[in-house]
C-alpha positions as CSV (number, residue, x, y, z in Angstrom):
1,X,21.1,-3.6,-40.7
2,X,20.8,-3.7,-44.4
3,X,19.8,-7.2,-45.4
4,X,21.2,-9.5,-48.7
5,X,18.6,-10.7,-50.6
6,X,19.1,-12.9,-53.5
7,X,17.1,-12.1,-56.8
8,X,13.9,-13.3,-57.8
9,X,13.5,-16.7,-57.8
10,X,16.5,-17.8,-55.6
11,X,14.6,-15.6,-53.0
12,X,10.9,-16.0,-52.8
13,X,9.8,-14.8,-49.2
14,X,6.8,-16.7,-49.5
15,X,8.7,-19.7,-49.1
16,X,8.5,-18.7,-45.1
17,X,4.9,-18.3,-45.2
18,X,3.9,-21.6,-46.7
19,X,3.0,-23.2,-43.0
20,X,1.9,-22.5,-39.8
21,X,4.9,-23.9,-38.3
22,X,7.3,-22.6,-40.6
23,X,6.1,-19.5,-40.1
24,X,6.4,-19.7,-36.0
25,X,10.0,-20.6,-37.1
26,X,10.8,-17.0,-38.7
27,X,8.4,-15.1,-36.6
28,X,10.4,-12.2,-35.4
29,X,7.9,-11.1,-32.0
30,X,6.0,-13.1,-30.0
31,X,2.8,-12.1,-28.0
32,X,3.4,-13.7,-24.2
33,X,1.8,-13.7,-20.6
34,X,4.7,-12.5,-19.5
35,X,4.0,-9.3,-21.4
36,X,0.4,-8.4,-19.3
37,X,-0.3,-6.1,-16.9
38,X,-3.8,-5.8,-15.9
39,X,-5.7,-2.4,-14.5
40,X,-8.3,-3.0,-12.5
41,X,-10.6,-0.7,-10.7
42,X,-11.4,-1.1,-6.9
43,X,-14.5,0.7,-5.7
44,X,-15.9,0.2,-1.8
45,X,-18.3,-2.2,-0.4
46,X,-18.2,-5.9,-0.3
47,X,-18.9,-8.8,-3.0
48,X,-19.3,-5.9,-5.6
49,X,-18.5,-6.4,-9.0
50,X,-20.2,-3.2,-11.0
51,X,-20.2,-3.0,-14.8
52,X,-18.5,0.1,-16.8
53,X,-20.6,0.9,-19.1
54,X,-18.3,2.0,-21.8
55,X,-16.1,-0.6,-20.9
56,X,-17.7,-3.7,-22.0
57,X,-16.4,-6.7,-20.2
58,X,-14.8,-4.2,-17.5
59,X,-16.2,-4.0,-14.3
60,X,-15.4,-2.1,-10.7
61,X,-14.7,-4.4,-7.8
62,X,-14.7,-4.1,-4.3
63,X,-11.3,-5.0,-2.3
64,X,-12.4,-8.7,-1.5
65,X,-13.3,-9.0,-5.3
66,X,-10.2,-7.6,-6.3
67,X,-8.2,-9.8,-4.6
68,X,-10.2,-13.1,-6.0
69,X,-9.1,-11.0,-9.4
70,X,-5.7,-11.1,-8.6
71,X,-5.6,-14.7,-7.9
72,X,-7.4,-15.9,-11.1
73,X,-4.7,-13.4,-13.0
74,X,-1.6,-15.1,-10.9
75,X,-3.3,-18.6,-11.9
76,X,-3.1,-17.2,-15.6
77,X,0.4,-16.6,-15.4
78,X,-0.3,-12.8,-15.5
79,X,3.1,-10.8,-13.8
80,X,1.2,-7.3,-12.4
81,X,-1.6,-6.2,-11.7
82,X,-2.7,-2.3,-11.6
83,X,-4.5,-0.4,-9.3
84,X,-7.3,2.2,-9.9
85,X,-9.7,3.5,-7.3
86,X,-13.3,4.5,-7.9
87,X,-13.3,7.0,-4.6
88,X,-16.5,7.5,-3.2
89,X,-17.8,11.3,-4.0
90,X,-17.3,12.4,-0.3
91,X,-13.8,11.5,0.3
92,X,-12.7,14.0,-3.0
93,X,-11.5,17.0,-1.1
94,X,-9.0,20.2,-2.5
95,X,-6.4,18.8,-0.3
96,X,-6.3,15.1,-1.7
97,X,-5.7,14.0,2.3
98,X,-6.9,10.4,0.8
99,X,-4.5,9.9,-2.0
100,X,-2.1,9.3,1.0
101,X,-4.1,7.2,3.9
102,X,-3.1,4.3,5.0
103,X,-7.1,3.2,4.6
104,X,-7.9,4.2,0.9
105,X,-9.1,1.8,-1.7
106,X,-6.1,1.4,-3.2
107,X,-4.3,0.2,0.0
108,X,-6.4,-1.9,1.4
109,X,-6.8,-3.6,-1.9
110,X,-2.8,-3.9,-2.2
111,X,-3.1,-5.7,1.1
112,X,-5.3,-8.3,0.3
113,X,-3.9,-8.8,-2.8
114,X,-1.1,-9.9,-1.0
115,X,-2.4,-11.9,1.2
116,X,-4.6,-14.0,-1.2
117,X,-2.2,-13.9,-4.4
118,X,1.8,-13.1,-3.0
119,X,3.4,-13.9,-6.3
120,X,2.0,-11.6,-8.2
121,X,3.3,-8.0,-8.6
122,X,1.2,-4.5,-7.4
123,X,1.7,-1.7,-9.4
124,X,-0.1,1.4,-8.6
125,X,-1.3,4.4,-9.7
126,X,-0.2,7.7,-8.4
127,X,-1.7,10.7,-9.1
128,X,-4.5,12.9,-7.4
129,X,-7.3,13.2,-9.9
130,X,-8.9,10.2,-7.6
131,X,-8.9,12.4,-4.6
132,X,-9.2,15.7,-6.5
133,X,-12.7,17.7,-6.1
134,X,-11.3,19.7,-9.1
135,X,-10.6,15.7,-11.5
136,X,-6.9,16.7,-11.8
137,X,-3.8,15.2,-11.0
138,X,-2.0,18.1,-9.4
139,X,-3.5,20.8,-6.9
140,X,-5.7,23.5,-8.8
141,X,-4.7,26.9,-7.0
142,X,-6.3,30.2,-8.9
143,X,-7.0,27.6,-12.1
144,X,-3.8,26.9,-12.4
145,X,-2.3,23.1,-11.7
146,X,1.3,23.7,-9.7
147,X,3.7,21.5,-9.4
148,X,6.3,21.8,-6.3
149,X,3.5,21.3,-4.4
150,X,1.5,18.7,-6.0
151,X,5.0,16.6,-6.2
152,X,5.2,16.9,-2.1
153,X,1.4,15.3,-2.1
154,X,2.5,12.9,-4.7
155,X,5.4,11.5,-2.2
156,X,3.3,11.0,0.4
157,X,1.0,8.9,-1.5
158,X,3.6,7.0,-3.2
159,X,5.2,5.9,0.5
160,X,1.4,5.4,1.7
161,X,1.3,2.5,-1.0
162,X,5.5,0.9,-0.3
163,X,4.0,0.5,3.1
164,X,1.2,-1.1,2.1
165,X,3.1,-3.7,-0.4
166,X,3.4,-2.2,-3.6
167,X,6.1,-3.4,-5.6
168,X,5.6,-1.5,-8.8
169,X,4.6,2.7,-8.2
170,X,3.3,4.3,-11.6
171,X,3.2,7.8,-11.3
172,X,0.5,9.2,-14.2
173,X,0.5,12.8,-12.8
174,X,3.5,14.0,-15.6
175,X,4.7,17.1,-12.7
176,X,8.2,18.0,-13.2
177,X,10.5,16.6,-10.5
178,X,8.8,13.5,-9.2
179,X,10.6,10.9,-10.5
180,X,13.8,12.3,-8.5
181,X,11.3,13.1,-5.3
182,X,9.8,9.8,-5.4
183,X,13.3,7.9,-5.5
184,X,14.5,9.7,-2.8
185,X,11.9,9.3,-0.3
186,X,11.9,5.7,-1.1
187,X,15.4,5.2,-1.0
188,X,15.3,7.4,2.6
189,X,12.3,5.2,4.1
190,X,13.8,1.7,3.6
191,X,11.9,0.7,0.3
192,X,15.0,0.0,-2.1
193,X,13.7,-1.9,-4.1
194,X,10.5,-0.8,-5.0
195,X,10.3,0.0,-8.4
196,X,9.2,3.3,-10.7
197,X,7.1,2.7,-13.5
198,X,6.9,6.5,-14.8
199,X,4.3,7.4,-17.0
200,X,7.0,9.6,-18.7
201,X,5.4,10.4,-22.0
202,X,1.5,11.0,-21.1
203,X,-0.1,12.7,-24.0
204,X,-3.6,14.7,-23.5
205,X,-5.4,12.2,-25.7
206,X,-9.0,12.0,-26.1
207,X,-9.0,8.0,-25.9
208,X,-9.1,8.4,-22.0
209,X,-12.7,8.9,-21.9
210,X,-14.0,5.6,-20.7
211,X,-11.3,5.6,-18.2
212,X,-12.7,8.6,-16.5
213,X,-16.3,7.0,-16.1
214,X,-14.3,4.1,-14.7
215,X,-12.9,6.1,-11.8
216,X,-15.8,9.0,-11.9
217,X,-13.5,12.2,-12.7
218,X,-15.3,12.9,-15.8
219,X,-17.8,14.6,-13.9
220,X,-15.5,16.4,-11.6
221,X,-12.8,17.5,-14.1
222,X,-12.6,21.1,-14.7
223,X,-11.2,22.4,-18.0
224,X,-8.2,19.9,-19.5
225,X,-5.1,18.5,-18.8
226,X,-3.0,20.0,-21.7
227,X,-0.8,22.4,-19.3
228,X,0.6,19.1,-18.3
229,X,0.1,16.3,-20.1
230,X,2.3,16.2,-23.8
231,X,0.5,18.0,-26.6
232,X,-0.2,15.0,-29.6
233,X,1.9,16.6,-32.0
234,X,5.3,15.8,-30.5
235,X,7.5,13.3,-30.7
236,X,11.2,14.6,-30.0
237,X,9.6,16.4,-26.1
238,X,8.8,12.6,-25.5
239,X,12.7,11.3,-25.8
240,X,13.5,14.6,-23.3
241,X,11.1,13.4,-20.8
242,X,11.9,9.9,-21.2
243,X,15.9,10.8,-20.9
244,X,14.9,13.0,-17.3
245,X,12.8,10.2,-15.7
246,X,15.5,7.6,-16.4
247,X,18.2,9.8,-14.9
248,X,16.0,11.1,-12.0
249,X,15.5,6.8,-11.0
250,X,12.9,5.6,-12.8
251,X,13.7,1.8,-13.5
252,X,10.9,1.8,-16.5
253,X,9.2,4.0,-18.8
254,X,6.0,3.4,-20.5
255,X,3.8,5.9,-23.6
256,X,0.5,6.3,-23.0
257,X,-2.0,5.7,-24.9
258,X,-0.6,3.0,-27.4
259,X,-1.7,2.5,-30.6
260,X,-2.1,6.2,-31.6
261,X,1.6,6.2,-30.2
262,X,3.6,3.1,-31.5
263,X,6.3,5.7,-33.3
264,X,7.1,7.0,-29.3
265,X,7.7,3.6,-28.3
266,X,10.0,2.6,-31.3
267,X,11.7,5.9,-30.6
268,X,11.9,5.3,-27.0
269,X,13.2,1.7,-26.7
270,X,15.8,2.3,-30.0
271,X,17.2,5.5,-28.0
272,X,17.7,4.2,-24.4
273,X,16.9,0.7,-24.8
274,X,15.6,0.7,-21.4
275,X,12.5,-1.5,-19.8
276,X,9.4,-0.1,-21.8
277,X,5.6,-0.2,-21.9
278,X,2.4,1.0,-23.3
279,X,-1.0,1.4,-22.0
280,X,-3.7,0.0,-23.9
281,X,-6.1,2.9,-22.8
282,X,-10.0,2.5,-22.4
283,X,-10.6,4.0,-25.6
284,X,-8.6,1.7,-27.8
285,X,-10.1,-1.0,-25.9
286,X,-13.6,0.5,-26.0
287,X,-13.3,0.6,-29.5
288,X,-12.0,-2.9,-30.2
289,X,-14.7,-4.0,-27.9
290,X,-17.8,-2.0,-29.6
291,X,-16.6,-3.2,-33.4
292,X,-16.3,-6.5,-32.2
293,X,-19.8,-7.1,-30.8
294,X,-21.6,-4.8,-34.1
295,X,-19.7,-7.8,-35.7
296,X,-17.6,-5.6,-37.7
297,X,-14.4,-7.1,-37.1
298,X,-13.3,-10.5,-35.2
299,X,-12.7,-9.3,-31.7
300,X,-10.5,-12.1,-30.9
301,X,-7.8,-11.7,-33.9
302,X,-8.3,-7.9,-33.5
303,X,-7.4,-8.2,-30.1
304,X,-4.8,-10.3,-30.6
305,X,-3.1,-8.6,-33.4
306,X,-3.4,-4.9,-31.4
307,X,-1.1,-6.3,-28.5
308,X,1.7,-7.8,-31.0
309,X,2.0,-4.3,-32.6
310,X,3.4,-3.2,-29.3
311,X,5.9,-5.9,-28.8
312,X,6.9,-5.3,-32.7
313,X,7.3,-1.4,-31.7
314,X,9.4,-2.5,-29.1
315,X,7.9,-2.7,-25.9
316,X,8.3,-4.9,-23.0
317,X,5.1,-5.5,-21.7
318,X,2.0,-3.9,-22.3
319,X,-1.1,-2.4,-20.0
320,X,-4.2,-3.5,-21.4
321,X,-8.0,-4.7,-19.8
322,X,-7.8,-7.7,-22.2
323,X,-4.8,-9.7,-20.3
324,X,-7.2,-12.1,-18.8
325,X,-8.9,-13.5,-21.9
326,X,-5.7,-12.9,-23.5
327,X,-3.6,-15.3,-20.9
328,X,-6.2,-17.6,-21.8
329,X,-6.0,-18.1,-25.1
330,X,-1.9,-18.4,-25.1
331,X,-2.2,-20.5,-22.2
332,X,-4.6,-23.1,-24.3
């Protein structure tokens, strides 16, 4: 689109900016609850609500807290909630039997999420880094991550979670092939309509830091994830692995981290125009949260201002620990 513009002074843009309310009237993105999905980390025990220490405001709940959670965020308006399980040290084994029992963390807490807030959406995290003795997301055979075999576990746990209720599966483990596995088991079992949320462009960033101490893999992880997450410098491998998720049956896509990454998602949702979505990751919260309470910026507007640059980069919805406090403030 090439736009006419009159010379100076017929046209004088700040004509549109002379009011609040005339400038709602030309405002081209709007920040929404509807756009808010909010992670949240279940840990065991009961009536636990455990602090994340470089994730102020964050904390780890246990299932029964989880669900009181998910009620306060369907009482906000909030669409989804995520899933991510602190796993208890023991329970980390080299064959990730966890990631798929009917009993983990994550599916007891999809349960009574659904029984204490059934309007809200479940998505879920799939991947084995939870369950991994090794802190990665695929098996670790010789020090080398494979693939045909991690995508087997990964089916398992993905149908573990339909049967428990999830509505939304996010699968963060970026193997080859899962999408397409994933989709057909579900389709085989009976769970049509359960959606895929693939983390299709998954760069090894360093903002996941925080995350890690949120879920304890930092102290488990051996070595990195570069042999199979994206390497930061590329942008056109992004559009490739976005194109082969979408045709394998994923029904959205989402880039991850977000800020560091808002030229992905303009790519992404100008190219295929499909359902997409960022994650605000625990660094770029971290980070809003730490400048805000030095008191060098305002927290609030900072806040705010961070999640409308992902709906202006063209993304549907956004993953982010603020959603909360953000639904309130729209909501007032």
């Amino acid at each position: 689109m090439k736009p006419t513009i009159a010379p100076f002074p017929a046209a004088r843009f700040r004509r549109a900016r002379s009011s609040s309310s005339v400038r709602a009237l030309v405002r081209e993105h709007t920040l929404t609850v509807d756009d808010l999905i909010w992670p949240v980390f279940v840990r065991d025990g009961e009536g636990v609500e455990e602090p994340v220490g470089s994730m102020p405001g964050v904390m780890r709940r246990s299932v029964d807290r989880v669900a009181q959670a998910a009620v306060e965020a369907q009482a906000l308006g909030i669409p989804a909630i995520c899933l991510f399980p602190y796993t208890n040290a023991a329970l980390k084994t080299e064959d990730c039997a966890e990631a798929w029992s009917p009993d983990n963390l994550s599916n007891r807490a999809i349960r009574a999420i659904k029984a204490a807030a059934p309007d809200i959406a479940v998505m879920t995290d799939v991947a084995l880094d939870p369950y991994n003795i090794n802190g990665h997301d695929g098996y670790v055979v010789g020090g080398e991550i494979i693939n045909d075999e991690t995508v087997e576990a990964l089916v398992k746990m993905t149908l573990a979670q339909a049967e428990a209720g999830a509505d939304i599966i996010g699968p963060s483990d970026m193997m080859d092939g899962r999408i397409g596995a994933m989709r057909q088991a579900l389709e085989a079992s009976g769970h049509r309509n359960v959606m895929i949320l693939s983390y299709a462009a998954k760069y090894a960033s360093a903002f996941y830091g925080p995350f890690r101490d949120a879920v304890g893999a930092s102290g488990a992880l051996t070595g990195d994830k570069k042999t199979y997450q994206m390497d930061p410098g590329n942008s056109n491998e992004a559009l490739r692995l976005i194109e082969r998720d979408l045709t394998e049956g994923a029904d959205m896509v989402m880039i991850k981290p977000g800020m560091p990454y808002l030229d992905i998602c303009r790519r992404v949702k100008d190219t295929f125009g499909a359902p997409t979505y960022a994650y605000q990751v625990s660094g770029e919260y971290a980070m809003i949260q730490a400048a805000a309470q030095n008191g060098w910026i305002d927290g609030e507007k900072v806040m705010l201002e961070s999640l409308l640059a992902f709906k202006r980069a063209g993304c549907d919805g956004i993953l982010t620990y603020f959603a909360p406090q953000v639904a309130r403030i729209l909501n007032a």
